[in-house]
C-alpha positions as CSV (number, residue, x, y, z in Angstrom):
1,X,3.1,12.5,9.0
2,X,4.0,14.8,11.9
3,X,1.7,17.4,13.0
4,X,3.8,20.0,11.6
5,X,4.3,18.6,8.2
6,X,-0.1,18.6,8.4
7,X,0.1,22.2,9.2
8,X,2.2,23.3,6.8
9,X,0.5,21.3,4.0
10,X,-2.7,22.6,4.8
11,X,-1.5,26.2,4.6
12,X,0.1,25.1,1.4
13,X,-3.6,24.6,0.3
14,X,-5.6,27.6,1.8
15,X,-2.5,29.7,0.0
16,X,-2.9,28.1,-2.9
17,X,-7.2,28.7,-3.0
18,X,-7.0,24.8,-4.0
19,X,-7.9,23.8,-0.5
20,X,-10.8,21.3,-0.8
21,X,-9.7,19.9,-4.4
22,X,-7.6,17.1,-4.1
23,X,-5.2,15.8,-6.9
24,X,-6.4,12.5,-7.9
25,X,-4.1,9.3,-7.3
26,X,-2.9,7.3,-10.2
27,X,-4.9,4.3,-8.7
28,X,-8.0,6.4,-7.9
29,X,-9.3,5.1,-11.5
30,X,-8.1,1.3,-11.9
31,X,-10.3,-1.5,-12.3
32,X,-10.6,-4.1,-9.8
33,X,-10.4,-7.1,-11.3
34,X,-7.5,-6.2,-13.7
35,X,-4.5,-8.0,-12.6
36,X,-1.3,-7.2,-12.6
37,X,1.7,-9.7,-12.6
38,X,5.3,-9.1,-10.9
39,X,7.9,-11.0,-10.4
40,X,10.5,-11.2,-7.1
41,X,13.3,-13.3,-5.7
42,X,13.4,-14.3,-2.0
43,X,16.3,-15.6,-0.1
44,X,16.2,-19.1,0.4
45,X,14.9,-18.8,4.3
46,X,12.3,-17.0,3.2
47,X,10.9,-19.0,0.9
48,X,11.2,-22.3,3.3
49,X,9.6,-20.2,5.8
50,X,6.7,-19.5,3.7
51,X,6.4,-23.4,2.8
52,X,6.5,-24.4,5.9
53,X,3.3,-22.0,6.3
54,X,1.3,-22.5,3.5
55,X,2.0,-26.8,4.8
56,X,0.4,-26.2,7.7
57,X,-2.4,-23.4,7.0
58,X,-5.3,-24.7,4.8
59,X,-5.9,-22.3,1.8
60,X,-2.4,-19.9,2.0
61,X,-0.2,-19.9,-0.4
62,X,2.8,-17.7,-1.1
63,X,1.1,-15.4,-2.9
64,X,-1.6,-14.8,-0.6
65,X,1.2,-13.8,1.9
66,X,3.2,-11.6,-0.4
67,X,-0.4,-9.9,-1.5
68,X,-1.1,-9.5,2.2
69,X,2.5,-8.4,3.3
70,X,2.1,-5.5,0.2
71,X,-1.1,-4.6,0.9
72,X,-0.1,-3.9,5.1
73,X,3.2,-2.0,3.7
74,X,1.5,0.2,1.6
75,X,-1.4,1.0,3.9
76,X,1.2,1.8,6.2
77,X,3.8,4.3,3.5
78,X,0.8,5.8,1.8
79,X,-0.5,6.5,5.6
80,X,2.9,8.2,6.2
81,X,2.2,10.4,3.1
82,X,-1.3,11.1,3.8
83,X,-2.8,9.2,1.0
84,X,-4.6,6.0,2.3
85,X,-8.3,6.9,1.7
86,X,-9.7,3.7,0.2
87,X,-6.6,1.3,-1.2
């Protein structure tokens, strides 16, 4: 987020006498064990690229990847937004 975009936001919040209460995020109140399951498709070279990995590094698999690929993306995008606090 730009240091504009900041500025403006947080006179959005003084102006709007809210400043100090945040809205809660929709994951602010899920459980962490619950599990959630998704399905994707890859294109073929990814998915021998993953092999090839998970072949050679003991205790990877492909969803360790994907969950580890997801979790840096998001850190990163909800970052951008100003919304990491604890993922």
């Amino acid at each position: 987020m730009s240091k504009s975009r900041k500025k403006e936001r947080k006179a959005a919040e003084d102006n709007s006498g809210n400043a100090g209460s945040k809205k809660p995020r929709p994951w602010d109140d899920a459980h962490p064990k619950v599990r959630v399951n998704f399905s994707t498709t890859f294109p073929e070279k990814v998915d021998m690229q993953m092999t090839f990995l998970i072949e050679r590094i003991p205790k990877l698999s492909k969803q360790k990847i994907v969950r580890e690929a997801v979790g840096l993306y998001l850190a990163q995008k909800l970052g951008d937004l100003g919304e990491l606090g604890e993922l």
